[in-house]
ZASE-769853 format. One record per residue (C-alpha): x, y, z; residue number from 1. Coordinates in steps of 0.001 Angstrom, whole numbers. Example, Ala and Ser with C-alpha at 12.3 -4.5 7.8 and 13.67 -1.06 7.14 Angstrom:
2
{{12300 -4500 7800} 1}
{{13670 -1060 7140} 2}
END
This chain:
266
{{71228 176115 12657} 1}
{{70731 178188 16074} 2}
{{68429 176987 18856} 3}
{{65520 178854 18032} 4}
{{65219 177412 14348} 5}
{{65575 173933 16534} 6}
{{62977 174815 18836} 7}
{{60365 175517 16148} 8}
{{61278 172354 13764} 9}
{{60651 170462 17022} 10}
{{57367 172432 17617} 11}
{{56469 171250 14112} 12}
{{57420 167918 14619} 13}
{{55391 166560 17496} 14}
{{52800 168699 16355} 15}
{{52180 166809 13278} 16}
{{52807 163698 15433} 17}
{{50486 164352 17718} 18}
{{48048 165453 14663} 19}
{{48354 161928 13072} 20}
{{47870 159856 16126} 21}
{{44611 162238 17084} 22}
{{43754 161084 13491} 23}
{{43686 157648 13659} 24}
{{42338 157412 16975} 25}
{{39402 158977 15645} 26}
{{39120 156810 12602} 27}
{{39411 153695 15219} 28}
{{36632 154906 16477} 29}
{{34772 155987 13698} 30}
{{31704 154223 12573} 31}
{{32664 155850 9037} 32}
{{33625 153095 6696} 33}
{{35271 155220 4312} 34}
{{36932 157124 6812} 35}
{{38745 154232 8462} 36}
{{39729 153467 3876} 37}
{{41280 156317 2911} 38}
{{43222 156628 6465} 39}
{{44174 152797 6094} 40}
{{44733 153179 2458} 41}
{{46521 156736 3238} 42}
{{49095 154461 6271} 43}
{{49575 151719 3780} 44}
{{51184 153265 1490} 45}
{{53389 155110 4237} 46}
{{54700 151867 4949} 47}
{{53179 152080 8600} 48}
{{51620 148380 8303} 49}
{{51149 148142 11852} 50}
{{48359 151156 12107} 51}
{{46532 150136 8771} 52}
{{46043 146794 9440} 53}
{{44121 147734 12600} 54}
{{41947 149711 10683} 55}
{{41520 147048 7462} 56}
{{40807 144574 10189} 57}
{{38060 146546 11161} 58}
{{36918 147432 7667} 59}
{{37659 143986 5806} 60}
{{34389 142455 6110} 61}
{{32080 145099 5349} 62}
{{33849 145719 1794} 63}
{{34148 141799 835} 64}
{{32759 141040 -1863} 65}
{{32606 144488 -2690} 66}
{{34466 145978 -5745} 67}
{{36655 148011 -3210} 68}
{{36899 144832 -1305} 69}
{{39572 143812 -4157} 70}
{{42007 146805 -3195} 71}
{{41227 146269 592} 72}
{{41799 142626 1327} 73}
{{44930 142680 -1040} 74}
{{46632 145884 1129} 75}
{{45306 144133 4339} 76}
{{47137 140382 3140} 77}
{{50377 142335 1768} 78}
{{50431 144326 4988} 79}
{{50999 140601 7163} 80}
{{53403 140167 4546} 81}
{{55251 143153 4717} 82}
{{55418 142706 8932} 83}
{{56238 139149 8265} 84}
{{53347 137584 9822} 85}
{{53543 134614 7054} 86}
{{50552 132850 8220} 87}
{{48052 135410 8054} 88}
{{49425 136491 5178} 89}
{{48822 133447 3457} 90}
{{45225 133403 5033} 91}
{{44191 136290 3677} 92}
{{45711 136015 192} 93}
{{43875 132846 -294} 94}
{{40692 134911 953} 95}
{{41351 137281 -1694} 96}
{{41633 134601 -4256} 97}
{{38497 133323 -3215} 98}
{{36676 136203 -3411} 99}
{{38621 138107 -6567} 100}
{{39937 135209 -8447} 101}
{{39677 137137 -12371} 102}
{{41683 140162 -10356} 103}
{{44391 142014 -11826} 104}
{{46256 141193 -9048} 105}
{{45452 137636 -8495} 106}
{{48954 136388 -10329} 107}
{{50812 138210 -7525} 108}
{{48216 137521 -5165} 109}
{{49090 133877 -5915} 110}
{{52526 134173 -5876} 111}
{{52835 135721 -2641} 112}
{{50730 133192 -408} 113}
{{53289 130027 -1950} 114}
{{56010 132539 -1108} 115}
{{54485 132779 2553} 116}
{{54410 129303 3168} 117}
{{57981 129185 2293} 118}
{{59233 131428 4520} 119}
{{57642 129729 6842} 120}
{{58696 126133 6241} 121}
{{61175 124922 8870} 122}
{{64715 123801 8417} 123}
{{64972 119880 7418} 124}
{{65016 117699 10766} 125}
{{61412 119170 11782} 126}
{{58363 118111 10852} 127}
{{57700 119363 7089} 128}
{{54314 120187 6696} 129}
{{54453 123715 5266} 130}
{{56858 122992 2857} 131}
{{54401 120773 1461} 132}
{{52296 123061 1569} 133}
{{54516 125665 312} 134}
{{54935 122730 -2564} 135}
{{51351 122577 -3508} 136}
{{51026 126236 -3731} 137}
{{54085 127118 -5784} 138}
{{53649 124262 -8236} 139}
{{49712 125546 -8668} 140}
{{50803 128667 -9473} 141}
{{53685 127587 -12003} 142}
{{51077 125334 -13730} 143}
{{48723 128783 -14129} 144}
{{51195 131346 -14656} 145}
{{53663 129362 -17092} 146}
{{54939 133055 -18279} 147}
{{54567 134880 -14658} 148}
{{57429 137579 -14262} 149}
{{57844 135596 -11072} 150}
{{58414 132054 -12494} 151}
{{62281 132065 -11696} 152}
{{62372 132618 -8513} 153}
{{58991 130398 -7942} 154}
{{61359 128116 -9553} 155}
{{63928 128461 -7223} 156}
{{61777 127982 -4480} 157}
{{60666 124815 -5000} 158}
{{64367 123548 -5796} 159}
{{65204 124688 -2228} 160}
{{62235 123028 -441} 161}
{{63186 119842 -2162} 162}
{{66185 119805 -1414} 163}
{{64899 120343 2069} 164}
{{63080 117717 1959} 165}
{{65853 115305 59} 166}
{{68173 116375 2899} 167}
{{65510 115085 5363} 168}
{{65041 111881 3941} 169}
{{68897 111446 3200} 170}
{{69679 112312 7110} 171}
{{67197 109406 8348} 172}
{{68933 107122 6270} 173}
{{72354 108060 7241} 174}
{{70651 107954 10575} 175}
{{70325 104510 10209} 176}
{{73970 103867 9221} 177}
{{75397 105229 12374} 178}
{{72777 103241 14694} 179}
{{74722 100529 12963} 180}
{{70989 99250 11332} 181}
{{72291 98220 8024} 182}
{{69306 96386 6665} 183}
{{67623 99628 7367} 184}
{{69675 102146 6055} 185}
{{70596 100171 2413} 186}
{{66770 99661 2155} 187}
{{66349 103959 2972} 188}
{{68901 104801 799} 189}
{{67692 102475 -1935} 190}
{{64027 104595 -1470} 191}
{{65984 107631 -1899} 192}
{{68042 107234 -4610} 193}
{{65274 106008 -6655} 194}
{{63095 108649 -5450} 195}
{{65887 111529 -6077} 196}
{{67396 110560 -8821} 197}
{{69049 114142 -9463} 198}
{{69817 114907 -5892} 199}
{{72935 117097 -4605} 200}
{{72928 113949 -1827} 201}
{{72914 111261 -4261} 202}
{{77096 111140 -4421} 203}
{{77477 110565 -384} 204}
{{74251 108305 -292} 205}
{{75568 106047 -2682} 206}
{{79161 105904 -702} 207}
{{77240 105704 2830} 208}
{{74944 102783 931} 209}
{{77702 101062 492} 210}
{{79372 101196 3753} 211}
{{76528 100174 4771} 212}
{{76560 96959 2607} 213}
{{80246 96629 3498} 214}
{{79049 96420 7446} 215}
{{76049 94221 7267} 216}
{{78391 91933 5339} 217}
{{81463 92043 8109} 218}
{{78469 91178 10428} 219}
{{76720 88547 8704} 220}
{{76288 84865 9771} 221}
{{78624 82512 7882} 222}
{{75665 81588 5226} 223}
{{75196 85061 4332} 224}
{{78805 85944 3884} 225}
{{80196 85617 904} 226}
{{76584 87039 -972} 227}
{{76673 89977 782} 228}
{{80327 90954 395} 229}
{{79658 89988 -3709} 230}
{{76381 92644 -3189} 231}
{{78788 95128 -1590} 232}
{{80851 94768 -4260} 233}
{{78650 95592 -7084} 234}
{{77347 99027 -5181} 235}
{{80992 99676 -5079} 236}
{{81656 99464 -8762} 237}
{{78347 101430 -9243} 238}
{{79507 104009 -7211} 239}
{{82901 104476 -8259} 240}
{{81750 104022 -12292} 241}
{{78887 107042 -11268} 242}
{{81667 109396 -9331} 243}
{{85167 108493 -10297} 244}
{{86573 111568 -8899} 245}
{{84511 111231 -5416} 246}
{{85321 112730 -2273} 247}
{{85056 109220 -1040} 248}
{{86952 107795 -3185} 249}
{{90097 106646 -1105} 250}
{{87484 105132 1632} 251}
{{85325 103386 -893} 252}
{{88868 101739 -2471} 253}
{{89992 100724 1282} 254}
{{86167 99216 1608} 255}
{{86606 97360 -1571} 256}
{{89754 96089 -771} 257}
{{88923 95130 1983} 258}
{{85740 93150 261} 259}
{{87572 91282 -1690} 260}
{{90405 90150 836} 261}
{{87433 88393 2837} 262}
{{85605 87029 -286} 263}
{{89304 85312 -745} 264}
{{88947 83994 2321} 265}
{{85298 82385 1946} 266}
END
């Protein structure tokens, strides 16, 4: 390719650039409605999110309500979702759903504001309020959309944000272990195994459960001995009877062991 072949692809280059950008600047302006649309519409589908949401913005509330409304609001919501912008995503999907709710695209519609909450819910030792939102959302729209094309990976979602919140609830207990407040931590992990029956934490809060047991016992007054080390026991031979092959198997045998050399001793 010689220079002057560069020179003029260059030329043409900035020339359309410069084109576009006069373009919108004069639909910003605009007092058009329609104008501002089909340019918004036109960007949208260019993948330039940035420049049509600044022209739905300015067009979303004079089409609401309106049949083109549908198409608008759902371009202008999937555009914060596109740029990532979670929250106003969600915002405006659950405008649309207001405002369209027998759409076409009210599934997806749907689908996309639970899926915005959960990007947006935080990891597990902050404070979990959008993941129950997140929750609320995805399970409403697995109860409506039983068949949806998106129902796995709905699905999937909600496994991971309870987990999430499982993890939470399992590190506060475990919490409680290592602050060496056994009453508190056998009593947390008694909520949560009852509570999360199924959980991928239930093997290491039964064995912490039980060291916890074991410690509270080691620690008790004379009176409370011998009761304690007989309760330790029994969460041992639930625990091992529930995971024979633990991880924690060769600490949970030294802790009962060691349970039953002092109940000798009582």
């Amino acid at each position: 390719m010689n220079t002057k072949t560069i020179h003029i692809l260059a030329l043409g280059f900035f020339t359309l650039l410069f084109s576009s950008c006069g373009e919108y600047q004069k639909a910003l302006k605009s007092d058009d409605s329609t104008v501002k649309y089909q340019l918004a519409e036109k960007l949208y589908k260019e993948k330039d999110y940035s420049r049509a949401e600044r022209l739905f913005e300015q067009i979303v509330p004079r089409y609401l309500g309106k049949p083109q409304g549908e198409r608008i609001v759902f371009m202008y919501a999937d555009g914060f979702y596109q740029r990532k912008k979670y929250n106003l995503a969600a915002y405006q999907f659950e405008k649309f759903l207001k405002n369209y709710p027998k759409s076409q695209k009210a599934e997806e519609a749907m689908f996309l504001e639970g899926k915005c909450y959960f990007f947006d819910s935080p990891k597990y030792s902050l404070t979990q309020t959008e993941t129950y939102k997140a929750l609320d959302k995805l399970q409403s729209f697995i109860d409506r959309y039983p068949n949806s094309e998106y129902m796995r990976e709905a699905n999937n979602m909600v496994l991971e944000l309870l987990t999430k919140l499982q993890q939470k609830s399992f590190e506060i207990a475990k919490g409680y272990d290592k602050i060496r407040d056994y009453q508190a931590s056998i009593k947390a992990f008694d909520n949560f195994l009852v509570e999360n029956p199924g959980s991928v934490f239930r093997e290491e809060a039964m064995y912490y459960r039980l060291h916890s047991a074991y410690e509270l016992a080691k620690n008790s007054v004379k009176t409370k001995e011998k009761q304690r080390f007989q309760d330790a026991k029994s969460l041992y031979e639930n625990f091992i009877k529930t995971f024979p092959d633990s991880q924690y198997k060769n600490k949970a045998e030294k802790i009962y062991n060691d349970i039953n050399k002092k109940i000798s001793e009582l």
